[in-house]
Every structure is written in C-alpha cells, then in structure tokens.
NUFI-986832 format. One record per residue: residue in one letter; chain; y, x, z of N, C-alpha, C, O in turn. Coordinates in steps of 0.1 Angstrom, whole numbers, plus 5000, padded with zeros to 4 digits. Layout:
  dogu  keti    nv    nu    nw   cav   cau   caw    cv    cu    cw    ov    ou    ow
     a     A     Y     X     Z     Y     X     Z     Y     X     Z     Y     X     Z
...
END
This chain:
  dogu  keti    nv    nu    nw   cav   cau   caw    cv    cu    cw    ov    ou    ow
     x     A  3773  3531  5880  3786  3530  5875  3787  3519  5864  3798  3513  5864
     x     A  3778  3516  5855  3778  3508  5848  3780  3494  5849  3787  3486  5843
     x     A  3770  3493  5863  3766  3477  5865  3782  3475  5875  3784  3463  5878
     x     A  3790  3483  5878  3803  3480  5882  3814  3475  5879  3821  3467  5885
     x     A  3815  3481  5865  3821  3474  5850  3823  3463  5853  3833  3461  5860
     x     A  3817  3454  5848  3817  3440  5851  3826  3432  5859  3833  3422  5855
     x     A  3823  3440  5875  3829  3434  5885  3843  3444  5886  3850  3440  5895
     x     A  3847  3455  5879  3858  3459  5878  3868  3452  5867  3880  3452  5869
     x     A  3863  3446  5856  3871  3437  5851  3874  3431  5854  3886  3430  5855
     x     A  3864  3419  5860  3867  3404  5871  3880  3408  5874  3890  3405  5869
     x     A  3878  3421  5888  3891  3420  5898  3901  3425  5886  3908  3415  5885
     x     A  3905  3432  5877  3915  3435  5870  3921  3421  5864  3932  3416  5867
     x     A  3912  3415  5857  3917  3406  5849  3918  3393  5859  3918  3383  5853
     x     A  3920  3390  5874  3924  3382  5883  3932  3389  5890  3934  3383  5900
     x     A  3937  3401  5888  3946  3408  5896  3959  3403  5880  3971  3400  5881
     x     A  3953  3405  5871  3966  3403  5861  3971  3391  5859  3983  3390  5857
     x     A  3958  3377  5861  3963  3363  5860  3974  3360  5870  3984  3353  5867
     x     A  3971  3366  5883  3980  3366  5894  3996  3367  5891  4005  3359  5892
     x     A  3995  3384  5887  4008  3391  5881  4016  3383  5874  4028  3382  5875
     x     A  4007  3379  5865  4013  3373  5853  4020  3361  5858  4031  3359  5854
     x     A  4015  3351  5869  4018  3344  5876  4026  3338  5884  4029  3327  5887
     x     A  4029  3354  5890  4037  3358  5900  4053  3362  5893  4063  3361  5900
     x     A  4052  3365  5881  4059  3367  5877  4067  3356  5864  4079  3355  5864
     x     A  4060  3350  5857  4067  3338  5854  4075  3326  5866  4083  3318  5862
     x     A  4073  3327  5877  4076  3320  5884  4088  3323  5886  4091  3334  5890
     x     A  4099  3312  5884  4116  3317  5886  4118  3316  5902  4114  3308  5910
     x     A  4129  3330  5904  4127  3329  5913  4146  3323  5915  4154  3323  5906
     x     A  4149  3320  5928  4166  3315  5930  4175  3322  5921  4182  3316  5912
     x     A  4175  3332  5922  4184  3342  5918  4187  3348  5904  4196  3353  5899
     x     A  4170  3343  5897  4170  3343  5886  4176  3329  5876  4180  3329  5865
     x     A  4174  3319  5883  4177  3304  5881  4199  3306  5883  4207  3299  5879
     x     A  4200  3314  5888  4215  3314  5891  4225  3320  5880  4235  3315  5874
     x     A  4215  3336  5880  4218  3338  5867  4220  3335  5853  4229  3339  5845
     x     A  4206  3323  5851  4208  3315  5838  4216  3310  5841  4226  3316  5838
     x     A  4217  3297  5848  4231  3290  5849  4247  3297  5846  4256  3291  5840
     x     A  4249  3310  5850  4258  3310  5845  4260  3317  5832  4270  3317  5825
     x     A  4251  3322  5831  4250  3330  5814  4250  3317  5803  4250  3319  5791
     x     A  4251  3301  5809  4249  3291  5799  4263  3284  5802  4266  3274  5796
     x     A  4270  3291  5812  4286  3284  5816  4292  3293  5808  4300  3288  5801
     x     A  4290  3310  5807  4298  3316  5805  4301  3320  5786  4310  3324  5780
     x     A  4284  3317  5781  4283  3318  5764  4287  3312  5762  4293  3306  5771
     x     A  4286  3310  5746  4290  3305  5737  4276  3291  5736  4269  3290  5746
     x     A  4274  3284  5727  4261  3276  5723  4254  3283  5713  4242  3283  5713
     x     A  4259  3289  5704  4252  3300  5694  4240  3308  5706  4228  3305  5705
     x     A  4243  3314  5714  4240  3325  5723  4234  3317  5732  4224  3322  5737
     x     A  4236  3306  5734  4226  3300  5742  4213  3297  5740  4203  3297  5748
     x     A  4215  3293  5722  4198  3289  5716  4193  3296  5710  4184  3292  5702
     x     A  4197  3313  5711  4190  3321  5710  4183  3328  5720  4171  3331  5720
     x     A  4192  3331  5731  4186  3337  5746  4170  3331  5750  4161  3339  5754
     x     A  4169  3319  5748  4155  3313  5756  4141  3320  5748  4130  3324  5753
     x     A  4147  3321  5736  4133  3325  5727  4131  3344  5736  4120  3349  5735
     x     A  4140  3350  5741  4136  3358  5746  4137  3366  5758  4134  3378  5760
     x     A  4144  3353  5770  4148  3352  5780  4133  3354  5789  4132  3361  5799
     x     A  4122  3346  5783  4112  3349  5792  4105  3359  5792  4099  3362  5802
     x     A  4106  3366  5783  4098  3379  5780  4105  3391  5788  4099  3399  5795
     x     A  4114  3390  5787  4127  3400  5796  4124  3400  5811  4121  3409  5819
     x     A  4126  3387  5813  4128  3380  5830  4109  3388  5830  4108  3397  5839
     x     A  4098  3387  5823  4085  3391  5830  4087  3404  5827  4076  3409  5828
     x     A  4095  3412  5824  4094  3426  5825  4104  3436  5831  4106  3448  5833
     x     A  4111  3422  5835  4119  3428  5844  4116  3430  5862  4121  3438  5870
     x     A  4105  3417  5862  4099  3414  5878  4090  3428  5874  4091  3435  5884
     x     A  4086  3431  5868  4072  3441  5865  4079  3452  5864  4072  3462  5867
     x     A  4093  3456  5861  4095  3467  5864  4104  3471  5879  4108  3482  5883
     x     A  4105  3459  5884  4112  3458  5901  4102  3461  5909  4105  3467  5920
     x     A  4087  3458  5906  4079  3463  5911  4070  3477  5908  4059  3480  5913
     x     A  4075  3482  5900  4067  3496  5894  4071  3507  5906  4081  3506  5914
     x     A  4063  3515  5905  4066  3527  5914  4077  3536  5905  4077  3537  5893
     x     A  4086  3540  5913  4094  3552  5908  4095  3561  5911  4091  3562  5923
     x     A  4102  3572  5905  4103  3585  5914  4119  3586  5911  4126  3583  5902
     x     A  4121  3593  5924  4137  3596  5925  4140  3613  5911  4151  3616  5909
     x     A  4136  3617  5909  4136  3629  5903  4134  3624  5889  4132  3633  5881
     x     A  4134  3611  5883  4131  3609  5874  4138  3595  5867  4135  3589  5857
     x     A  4147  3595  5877  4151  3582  5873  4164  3587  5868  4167  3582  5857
     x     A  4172  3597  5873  4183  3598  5863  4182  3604  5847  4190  3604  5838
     x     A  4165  3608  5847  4169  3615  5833  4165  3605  5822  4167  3606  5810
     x     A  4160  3593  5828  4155  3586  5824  4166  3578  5821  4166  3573  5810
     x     A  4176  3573  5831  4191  3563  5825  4196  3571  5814  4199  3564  5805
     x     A  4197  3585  5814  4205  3593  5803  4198  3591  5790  4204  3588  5779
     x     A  4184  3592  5790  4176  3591  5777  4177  3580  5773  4176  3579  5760
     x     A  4178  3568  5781  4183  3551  5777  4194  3552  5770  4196  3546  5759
     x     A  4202  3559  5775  4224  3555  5770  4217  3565  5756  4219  3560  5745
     x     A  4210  3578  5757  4209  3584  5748  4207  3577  5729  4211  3578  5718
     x     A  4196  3567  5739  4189  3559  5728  4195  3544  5725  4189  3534  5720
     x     A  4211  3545  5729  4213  3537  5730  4217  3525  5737  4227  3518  5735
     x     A  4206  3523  5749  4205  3509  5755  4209  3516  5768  4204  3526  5775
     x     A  4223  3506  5770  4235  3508  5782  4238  3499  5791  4248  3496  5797
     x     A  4227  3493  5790  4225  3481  5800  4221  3482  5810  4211  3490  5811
     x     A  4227  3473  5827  4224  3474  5835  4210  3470  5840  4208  3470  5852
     x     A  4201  3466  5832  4190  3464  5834  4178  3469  5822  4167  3464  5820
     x     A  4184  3478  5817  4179  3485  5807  4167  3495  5815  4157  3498  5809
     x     A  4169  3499  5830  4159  3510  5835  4147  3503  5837  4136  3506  5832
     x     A  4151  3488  5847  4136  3480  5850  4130  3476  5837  4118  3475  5836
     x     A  4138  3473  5827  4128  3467  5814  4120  3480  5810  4108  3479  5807
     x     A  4125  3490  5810  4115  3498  5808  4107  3504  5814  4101  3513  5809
     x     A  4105  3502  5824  4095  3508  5837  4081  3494  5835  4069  3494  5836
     x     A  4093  3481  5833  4084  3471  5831  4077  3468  5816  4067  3462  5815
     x     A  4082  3473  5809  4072  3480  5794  4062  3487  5797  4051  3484  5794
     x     A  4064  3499  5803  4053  3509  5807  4044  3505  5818  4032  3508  5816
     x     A  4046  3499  5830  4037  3494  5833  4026  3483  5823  4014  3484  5823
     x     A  4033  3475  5817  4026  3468  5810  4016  3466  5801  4007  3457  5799
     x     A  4021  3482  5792  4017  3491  5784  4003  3496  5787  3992  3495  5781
     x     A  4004  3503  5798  3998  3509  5806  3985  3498  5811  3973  3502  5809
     x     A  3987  3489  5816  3979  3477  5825  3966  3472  5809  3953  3474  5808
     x     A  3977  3465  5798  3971  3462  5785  3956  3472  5781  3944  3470  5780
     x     A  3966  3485  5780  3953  3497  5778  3943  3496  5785  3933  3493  5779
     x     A  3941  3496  5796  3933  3495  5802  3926  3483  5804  3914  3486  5808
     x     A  3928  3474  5803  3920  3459  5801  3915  3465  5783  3904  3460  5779
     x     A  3921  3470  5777  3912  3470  5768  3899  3478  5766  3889  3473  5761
     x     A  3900  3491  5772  3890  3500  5768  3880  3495  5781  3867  3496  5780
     x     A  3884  3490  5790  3874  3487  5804  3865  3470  5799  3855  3468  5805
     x     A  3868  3462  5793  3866  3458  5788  3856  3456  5773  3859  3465  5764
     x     A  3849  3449  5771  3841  3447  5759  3845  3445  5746  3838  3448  5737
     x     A  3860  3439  5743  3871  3435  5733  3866  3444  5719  3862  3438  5709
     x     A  3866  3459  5720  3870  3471  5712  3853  3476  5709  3845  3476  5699
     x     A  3851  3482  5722  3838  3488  5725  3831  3484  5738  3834  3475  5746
     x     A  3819  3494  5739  3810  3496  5755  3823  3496  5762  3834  3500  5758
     x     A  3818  3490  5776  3830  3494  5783  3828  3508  5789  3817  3512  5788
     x     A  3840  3516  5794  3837  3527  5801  3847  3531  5806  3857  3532  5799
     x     A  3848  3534  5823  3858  3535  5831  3869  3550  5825  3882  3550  5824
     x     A  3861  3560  5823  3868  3570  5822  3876  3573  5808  3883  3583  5806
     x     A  3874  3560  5797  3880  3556  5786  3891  3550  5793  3902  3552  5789
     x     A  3889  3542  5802  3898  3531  5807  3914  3538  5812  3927  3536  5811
     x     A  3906  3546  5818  3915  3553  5828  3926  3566  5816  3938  3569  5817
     x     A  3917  3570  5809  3926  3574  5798  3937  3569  5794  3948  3572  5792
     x     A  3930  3557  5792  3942  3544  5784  3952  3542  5789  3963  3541  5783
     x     A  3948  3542  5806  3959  3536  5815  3968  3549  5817  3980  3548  5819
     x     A  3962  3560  5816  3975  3574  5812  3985  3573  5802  3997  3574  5802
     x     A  3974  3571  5789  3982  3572  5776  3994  3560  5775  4004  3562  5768
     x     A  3992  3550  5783  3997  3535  5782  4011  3540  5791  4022  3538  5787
     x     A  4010  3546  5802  4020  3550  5809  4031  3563  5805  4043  3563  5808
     x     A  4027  3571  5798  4032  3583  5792  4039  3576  5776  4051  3577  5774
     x     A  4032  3572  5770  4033  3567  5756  4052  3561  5755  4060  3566  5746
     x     A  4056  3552  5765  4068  3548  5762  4080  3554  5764  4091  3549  5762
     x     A  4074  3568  5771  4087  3576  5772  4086  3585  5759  4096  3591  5754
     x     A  4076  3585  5755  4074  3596  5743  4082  3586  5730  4088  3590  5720
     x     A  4081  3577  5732  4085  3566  5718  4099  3565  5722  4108  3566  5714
     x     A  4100  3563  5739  4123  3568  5736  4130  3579  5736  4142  3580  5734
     x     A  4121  3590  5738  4128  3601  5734  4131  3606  5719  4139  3614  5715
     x     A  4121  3599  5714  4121  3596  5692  4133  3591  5692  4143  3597  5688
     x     A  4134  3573  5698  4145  3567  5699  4157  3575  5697  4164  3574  5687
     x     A  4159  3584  5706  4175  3593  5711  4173  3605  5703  4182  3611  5697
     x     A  4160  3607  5703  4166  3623  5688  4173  3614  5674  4184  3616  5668
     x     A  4160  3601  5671  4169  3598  5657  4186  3593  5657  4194  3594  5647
     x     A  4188  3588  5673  4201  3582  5671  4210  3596  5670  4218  3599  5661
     x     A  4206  3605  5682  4212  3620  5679  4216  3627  5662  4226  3632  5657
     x     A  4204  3625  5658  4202  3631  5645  4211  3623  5634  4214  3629  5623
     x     A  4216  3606  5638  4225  3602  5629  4237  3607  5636  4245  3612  5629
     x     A  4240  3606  5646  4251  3608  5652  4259  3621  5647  4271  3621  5644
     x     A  4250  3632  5646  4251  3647  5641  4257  3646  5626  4266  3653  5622
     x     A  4251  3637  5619  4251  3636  5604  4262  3628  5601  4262  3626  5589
     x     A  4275  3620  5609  4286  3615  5604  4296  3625  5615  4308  3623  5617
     x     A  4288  3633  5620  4305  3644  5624  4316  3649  5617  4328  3649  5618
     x     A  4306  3655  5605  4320  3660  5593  4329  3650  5589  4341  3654  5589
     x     A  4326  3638  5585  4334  3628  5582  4340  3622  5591  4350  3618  5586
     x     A  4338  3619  5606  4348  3619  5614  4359  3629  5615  4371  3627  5614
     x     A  4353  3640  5617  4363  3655  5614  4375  3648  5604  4386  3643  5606
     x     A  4367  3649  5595  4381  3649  5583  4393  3636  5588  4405  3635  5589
     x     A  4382  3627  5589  4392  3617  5589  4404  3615  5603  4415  3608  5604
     x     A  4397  3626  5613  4405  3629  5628  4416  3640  5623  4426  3643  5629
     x     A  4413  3647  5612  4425  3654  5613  4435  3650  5601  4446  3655  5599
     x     A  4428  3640  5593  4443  3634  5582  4453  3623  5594  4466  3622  5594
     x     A  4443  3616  5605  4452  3608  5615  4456  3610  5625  4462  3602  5633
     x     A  4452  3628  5629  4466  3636  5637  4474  3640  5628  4485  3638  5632
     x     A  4473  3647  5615  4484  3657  5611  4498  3648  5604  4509  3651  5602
     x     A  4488  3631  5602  4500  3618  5599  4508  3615  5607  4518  3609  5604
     x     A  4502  3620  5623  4513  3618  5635  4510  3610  5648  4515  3611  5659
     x     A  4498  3602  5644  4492  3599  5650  4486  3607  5666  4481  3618  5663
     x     A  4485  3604  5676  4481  3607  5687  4467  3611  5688  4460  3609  5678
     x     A  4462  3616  5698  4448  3621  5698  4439  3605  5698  4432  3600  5690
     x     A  4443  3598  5712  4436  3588  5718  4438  3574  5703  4429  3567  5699
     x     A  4450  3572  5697  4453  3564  5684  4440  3568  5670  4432  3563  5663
     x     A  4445  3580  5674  4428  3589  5659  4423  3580  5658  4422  3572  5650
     x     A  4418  3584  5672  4398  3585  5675  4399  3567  5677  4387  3562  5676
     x     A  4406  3560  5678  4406  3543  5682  4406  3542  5663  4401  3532  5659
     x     A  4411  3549  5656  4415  3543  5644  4399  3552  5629  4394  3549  5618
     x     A  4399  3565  5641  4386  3565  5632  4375  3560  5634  4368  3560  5624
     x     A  4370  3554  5645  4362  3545  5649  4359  3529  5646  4350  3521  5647
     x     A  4374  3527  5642  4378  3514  5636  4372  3519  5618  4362  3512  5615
     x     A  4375  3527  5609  4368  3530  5599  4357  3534  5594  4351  3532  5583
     x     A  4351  3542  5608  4335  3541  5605  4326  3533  5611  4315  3535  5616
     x     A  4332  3524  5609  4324  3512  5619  4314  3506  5609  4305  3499  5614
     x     A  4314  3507  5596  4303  3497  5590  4293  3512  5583  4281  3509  5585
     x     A  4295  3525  5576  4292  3536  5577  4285  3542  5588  4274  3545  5585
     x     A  4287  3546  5601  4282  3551  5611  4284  3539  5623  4295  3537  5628
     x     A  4275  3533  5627  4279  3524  5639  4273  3531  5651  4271  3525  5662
     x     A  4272  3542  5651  4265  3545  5663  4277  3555  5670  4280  3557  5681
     x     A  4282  3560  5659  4291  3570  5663  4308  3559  5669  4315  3558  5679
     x     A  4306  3552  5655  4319  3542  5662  4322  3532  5676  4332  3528  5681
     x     A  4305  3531  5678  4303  3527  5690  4309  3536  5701  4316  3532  5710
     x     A  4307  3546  5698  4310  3557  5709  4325  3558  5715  4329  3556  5726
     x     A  4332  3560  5699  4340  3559  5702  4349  3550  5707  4360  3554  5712
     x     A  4346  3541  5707  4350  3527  5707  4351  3524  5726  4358  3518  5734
     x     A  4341  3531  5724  4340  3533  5747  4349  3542  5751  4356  3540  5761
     x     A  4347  3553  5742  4362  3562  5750  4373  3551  5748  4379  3550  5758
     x     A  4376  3543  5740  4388  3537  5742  4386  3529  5749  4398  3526  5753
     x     A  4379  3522  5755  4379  3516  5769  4378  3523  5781  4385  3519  5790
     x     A  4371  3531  5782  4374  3543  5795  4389  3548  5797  4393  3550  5809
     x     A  4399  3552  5784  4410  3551  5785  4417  3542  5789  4424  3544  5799
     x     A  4416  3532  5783  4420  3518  5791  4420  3515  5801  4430  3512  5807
     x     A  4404  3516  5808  4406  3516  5822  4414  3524  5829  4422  3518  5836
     x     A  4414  3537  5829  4422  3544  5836  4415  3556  5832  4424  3563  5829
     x     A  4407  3561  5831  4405  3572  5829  4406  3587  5822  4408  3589  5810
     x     A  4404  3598  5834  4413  3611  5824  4407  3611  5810  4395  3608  5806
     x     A  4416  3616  5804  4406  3617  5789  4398  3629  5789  4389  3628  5781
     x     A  4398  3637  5793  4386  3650  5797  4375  3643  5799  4365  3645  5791
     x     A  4375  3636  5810  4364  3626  5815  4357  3619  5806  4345  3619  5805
     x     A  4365  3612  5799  4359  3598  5792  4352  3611  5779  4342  3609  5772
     x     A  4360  3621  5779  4349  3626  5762  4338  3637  5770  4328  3640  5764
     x     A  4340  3641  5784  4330  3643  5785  4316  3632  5789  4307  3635  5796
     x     A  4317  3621  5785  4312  3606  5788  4306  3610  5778  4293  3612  5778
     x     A  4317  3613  5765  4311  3612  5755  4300  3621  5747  4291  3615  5740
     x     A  4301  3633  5749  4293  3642  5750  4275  3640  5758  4264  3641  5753
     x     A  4279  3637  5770  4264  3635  5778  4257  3623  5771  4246  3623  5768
     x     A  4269  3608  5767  4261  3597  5761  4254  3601  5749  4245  3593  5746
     x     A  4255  3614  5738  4257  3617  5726  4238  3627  5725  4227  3626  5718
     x     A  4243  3633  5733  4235  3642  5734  4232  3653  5725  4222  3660  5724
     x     A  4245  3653  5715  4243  3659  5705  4251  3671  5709  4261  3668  5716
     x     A  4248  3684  5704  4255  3700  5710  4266  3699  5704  4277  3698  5710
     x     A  4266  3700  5690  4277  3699  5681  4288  3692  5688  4298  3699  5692
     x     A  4287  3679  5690  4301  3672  5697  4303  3676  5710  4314  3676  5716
     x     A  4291  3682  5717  4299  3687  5730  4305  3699  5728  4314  3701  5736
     x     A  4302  3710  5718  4315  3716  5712  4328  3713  5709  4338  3719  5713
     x     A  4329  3701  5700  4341  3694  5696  4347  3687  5712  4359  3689  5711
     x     A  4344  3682  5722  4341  3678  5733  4354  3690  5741  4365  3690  5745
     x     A  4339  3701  5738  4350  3711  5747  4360  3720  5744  4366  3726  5752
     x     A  4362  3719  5729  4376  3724  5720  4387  3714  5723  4398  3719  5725
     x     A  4387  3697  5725  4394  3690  5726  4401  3692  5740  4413  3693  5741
     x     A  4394  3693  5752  4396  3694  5763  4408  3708  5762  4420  3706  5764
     x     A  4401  3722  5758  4412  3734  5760  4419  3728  5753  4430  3729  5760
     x     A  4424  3721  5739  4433  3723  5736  4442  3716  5742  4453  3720  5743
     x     A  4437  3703  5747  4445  3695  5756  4455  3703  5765  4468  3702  5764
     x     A  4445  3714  5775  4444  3719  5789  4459  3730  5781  4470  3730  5786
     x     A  4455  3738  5769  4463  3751  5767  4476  3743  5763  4485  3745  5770
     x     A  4479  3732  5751  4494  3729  5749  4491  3736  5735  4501  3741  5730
     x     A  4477  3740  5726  4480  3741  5713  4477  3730  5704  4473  3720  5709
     x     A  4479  3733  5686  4481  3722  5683  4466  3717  5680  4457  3725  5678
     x     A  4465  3701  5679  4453  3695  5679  4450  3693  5668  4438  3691  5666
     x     A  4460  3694  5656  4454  3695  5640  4450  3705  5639  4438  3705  5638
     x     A  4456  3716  5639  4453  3733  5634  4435  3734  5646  4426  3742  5642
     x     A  4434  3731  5652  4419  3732  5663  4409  3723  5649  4403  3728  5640
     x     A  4411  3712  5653  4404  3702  5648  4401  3708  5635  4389  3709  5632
     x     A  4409  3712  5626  4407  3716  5613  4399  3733  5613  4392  3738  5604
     x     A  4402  3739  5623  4397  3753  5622  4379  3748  5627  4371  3755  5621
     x     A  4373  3737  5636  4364  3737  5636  4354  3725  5629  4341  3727  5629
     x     A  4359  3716  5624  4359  3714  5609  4349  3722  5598  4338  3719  5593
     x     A  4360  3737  5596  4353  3742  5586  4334  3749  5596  4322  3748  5592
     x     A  4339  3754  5608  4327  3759  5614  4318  3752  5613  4309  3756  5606
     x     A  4319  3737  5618  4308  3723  5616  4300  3724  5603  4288  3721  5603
     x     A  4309  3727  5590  4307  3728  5577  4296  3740  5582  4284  3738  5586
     x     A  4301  3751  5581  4293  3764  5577  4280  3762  5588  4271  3770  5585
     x     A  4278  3756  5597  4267  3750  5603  4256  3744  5598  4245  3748  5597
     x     A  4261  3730  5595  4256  3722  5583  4246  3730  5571  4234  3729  5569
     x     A  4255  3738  5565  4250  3751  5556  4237  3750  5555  4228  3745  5548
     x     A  4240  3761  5569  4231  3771  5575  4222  3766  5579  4212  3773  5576
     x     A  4220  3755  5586  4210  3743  5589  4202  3741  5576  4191  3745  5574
     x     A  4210  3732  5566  4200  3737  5556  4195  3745  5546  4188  3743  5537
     x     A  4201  3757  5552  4193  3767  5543  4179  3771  5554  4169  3777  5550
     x     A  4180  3769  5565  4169  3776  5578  4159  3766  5572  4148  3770  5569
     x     A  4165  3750  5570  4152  3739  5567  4142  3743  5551  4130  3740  5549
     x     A  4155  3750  5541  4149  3754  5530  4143  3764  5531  4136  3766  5521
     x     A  4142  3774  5541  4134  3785  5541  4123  3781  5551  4114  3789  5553
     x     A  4122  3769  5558  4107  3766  5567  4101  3759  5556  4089  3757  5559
     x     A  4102  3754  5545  4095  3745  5538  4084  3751  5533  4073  3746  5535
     x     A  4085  3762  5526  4072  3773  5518  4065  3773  5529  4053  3771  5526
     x     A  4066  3775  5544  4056  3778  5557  4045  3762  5560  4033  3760  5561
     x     A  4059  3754  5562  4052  3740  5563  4042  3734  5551  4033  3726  5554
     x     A  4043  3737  5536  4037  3734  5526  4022  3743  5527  4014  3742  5518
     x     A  4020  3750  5534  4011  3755  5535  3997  3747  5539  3987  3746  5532
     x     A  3999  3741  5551  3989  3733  5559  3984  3718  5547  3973  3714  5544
     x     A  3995  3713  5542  3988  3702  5535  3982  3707  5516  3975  3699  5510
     x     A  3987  3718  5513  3982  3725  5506  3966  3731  5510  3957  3730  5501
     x     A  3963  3738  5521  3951  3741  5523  3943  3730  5528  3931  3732  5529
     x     A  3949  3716  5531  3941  3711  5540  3935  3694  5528  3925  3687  5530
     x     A  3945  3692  5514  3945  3684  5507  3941  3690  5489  3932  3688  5481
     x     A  3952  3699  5490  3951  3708  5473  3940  3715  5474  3930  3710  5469
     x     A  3939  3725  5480  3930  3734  5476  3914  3726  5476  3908  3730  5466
     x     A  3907  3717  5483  3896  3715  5481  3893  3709  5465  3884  3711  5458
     x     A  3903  3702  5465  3905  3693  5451  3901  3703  5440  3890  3702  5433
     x     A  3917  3718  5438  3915  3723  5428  3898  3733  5430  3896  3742  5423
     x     A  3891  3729  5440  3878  3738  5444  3869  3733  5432  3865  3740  5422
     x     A  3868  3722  5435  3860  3709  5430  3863  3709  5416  3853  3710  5409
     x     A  3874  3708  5410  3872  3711  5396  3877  3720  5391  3882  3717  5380
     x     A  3877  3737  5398  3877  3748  5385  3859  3753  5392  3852  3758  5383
     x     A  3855  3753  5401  3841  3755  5402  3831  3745  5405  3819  3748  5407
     x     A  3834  3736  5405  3823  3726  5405  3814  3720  5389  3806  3710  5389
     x     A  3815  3725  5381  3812  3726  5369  3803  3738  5365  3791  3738  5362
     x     A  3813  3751  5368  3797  3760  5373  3788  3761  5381  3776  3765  5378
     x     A  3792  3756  5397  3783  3759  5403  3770  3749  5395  3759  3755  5391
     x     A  3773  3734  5391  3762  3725  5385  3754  3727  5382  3743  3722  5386
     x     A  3758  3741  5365  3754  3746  5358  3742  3757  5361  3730  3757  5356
     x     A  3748  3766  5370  3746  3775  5378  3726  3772  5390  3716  3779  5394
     x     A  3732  3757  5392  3716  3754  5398  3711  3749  5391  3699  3750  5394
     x     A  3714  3742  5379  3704  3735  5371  3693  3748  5360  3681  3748  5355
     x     A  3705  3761  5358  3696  3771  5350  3694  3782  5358  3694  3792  5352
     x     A  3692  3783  5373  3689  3791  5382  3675  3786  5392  3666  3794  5395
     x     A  3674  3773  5396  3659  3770  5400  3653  3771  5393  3644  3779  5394
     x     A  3651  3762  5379  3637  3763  5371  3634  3776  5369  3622  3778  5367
     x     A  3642  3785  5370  3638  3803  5366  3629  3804  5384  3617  3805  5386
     x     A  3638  3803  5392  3628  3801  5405  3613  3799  5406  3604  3807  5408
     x     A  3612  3784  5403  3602  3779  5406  3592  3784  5393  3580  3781  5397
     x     A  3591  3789  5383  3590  3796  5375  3583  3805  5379  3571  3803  5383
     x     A  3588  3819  5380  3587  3829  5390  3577  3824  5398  3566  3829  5398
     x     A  3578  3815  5406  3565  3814  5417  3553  3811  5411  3543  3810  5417
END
C-alpha cells in the first residue's frame, strides 16, 4: 500500500493538471456571456469583474460537472437564498467549491506537503473537504437568521406608526425598508423583493410567504401568517400588528432570560477545564512542595 502512494499522486495530480485545464479553457458560450456583460455594464463594473471572473467561470465548470443528488438540491437552493446568495448560478459555484474543497484535501494529506503520505488520511480529507462547505453555509444562514430576528421589533414599530398614519400595508413595508436600509440591510433587502414580487404581479400572500421561506426565521413566519388572516378576515392591520408587537417583545424577554439561566450550566466546562487546575496549583501546590521535601528525608531515614 505504501509503494502505491507515489503512483496514486502522479495519477491525482495529472488528473488535476487536466481539470484545471479543462476548465480554464473558454468555452463559446462562456465567451458570449462576457461579451455581453461588457455591452450591458457600466466600465466601473467592467474593471472589476476580470479580477474575479476567472475564479467563478473555474468553479462554475467544476460545479457543472459535480455529481448531484436530486433530494438535495432543493434544500440546498433554500440554504443559499437563506444565506443570502440568490443567484442563478449560486448552486454550481457551490458544488464547484466543495468539489474543490474536497479534491485540495486530498492532494494534501496523500501527498508529502504536511506529512507521511497516507491513503486513509487522504480519504478522510476528501470527506471532510466535501461535508465541510455545507457546514460553513448553514453558519452563513443561522447568522443572517439571527440578525434578521434581531431588527424585527424595530420593524414592528416602525410598520405600525406607517399603517396607523394611513398608509397601506404594501406602502409600509416599501417605506420601512426604505428606513432600515443602512441599520438592517438584510432585512430591508427582503423587503425590498416583496416590493418587486408585488410589482410583478404577485398575490401578496405569496410574495410574504416568499418572504418567510427566504427568512427562515419562525418569528416572521408568524408575523407572515398574522398578515395573511388579517388580510383573508377584513380586520384591522394596525390593532394585529400592534397586538403582536407586544408578543415579539415578551419573546425577546423570555429568550433572554432562558440565555441567562443557561449561562451558570455553560460556565461550568471552562471553569473545570481552565480555573480549577490553576486555582489547584496555587492553594496546594505550596503544601504539597513542603509536604515532600519534610516527608522523604523522614522516609529514607526510617530505612
């Protein structure tokens, strides 16, 4: 298995020169595309694009060629819009990350670079390398979640001073997204799409349940599904908005009071695992010292 090594790099690392090869090579269609993405920018946007036009275009061929699974590809567009990236070529760049990811690890650990080479290190790598970039966008979409969650109340407020002024549901939400745009941009982005989903044509049930699934956060698909009945029943949209408002509040609360009562549990582990040896070392490490220096000579003594 050893003396195989060797000749399992060769073929890896000429199977990659290839790839790599294979894949810088423009193909028509990619050449068509530039052309018109340089008719249709600006020149600002032009002499930026190249510095990372190539990097894109080789992870995009690399993710056209990745294996997929059908059972996995939609939760995987949702965790993209989740995290953010709503681009129509947002799925292959990331399949073409993770293969890449994946291929890298494995030229490393099979290879001499780090350490001995060793296949079953290799092959580790080439798991961890494949697994690794969904674990890093699902971080992505909790933290965007987690800000998203944390400018709801201030949306609230500001959605029901710009219904109860007279303002319309669909005018609000266009005019509180217009205000929280430099404060929360992730949330005003959001909004900012329902108002083009509106635009296009779409029911507004629809576009906020858009909003909801893009969000991923529970909280707004509450707010989500209070907006909808109220729509559906013909009650009023200030008196809702404001009754769940205060709920969101007494949530919030409660949220941090659950976080202040896990802290004494969590301070435990870096307390036994950092404090305690420390305070070991200097309320007994002074006797024990003492303790062997006037306890063997009595020993050896004795014998």
């Amino acid at each position: 298995m050893t003396m195989m090594l060797p000749l399992l790099a060769f073929v890896f690392g000429s199977a990659l020169v290839a790839a790599a090869a294979y894949a810088f090579m423009p193909s028509r269609a990619v050449a068509i595309d530039r052309r018109l993405e340089e008719l249709t920018q600006g020149r600002s946007d032009r002499e930026e694009k190249p510095k990372f036009q190539a990097v894109v275009g080789v992870l995009k061929r690399m993710g056209e060629k990745a294996p997929r699974s059908t059972k996995e590809l939609g939760s995987l567009r949702l965790r993209l819009v989740q995290a953010g990236f709503r681009r129509d070529e947002a799925l292959t760049i990331f399949f073409g990350i993770r293969v890449l990811f994946a291929l890298f690890l494995f030229m490393l650990f099979s290879t001499s670079l780090i350490a001995r080479p060793n296949l079953t290190l290799a092959l580790g790598g080439l798991g961890l390398g494949y697994v690794l970039p969904g674990m890093v966008l699902a971080r992505l979409a909790k933290r965007r979640s987690h800000r998203i969650r944390l400018s709801l109340a201030d949306m609230l407020d500001l959605l029901v001073v710009s219904v109860e002024a007279g303002l319309g549901l669909d005018a609000a939400l266009t005019r509180v997204g217009q205000e929280l745009a430099f404060a929360y941009p992730e949330l005003a982005d959001e909004l900012r799409l329902i108002n083009l989903e509106l635009r296009a044509g779409k029911p507004r049930a629809e576009a906020l349940r858009n909003l909801a699934d893009r969000s991923g956060v529970d909280d707004l698909s509450s707010l989500v599904t209070m907006l909808i009945q109220t729509d559906k029943f013909g009650t009023s949209v200030a008196q809702s908005l404001r009754v769940y408002s205060e709920t969101l509040r007494t949530k919030r609360r409660q949220r941090a009071e659950e976080a202040a009562a896990k802290t004494g549990v969590k301070m435990v582990f870096p307390l036994v695992i950092c404090i305690f040896p420390a305070i070991w070392v200097v309320t007994i490490g002074p006797a024990a010292i003492r303790f062997v220096t006037v306890l063997f000579p009595m020993i050896e003594k004795t014998r």
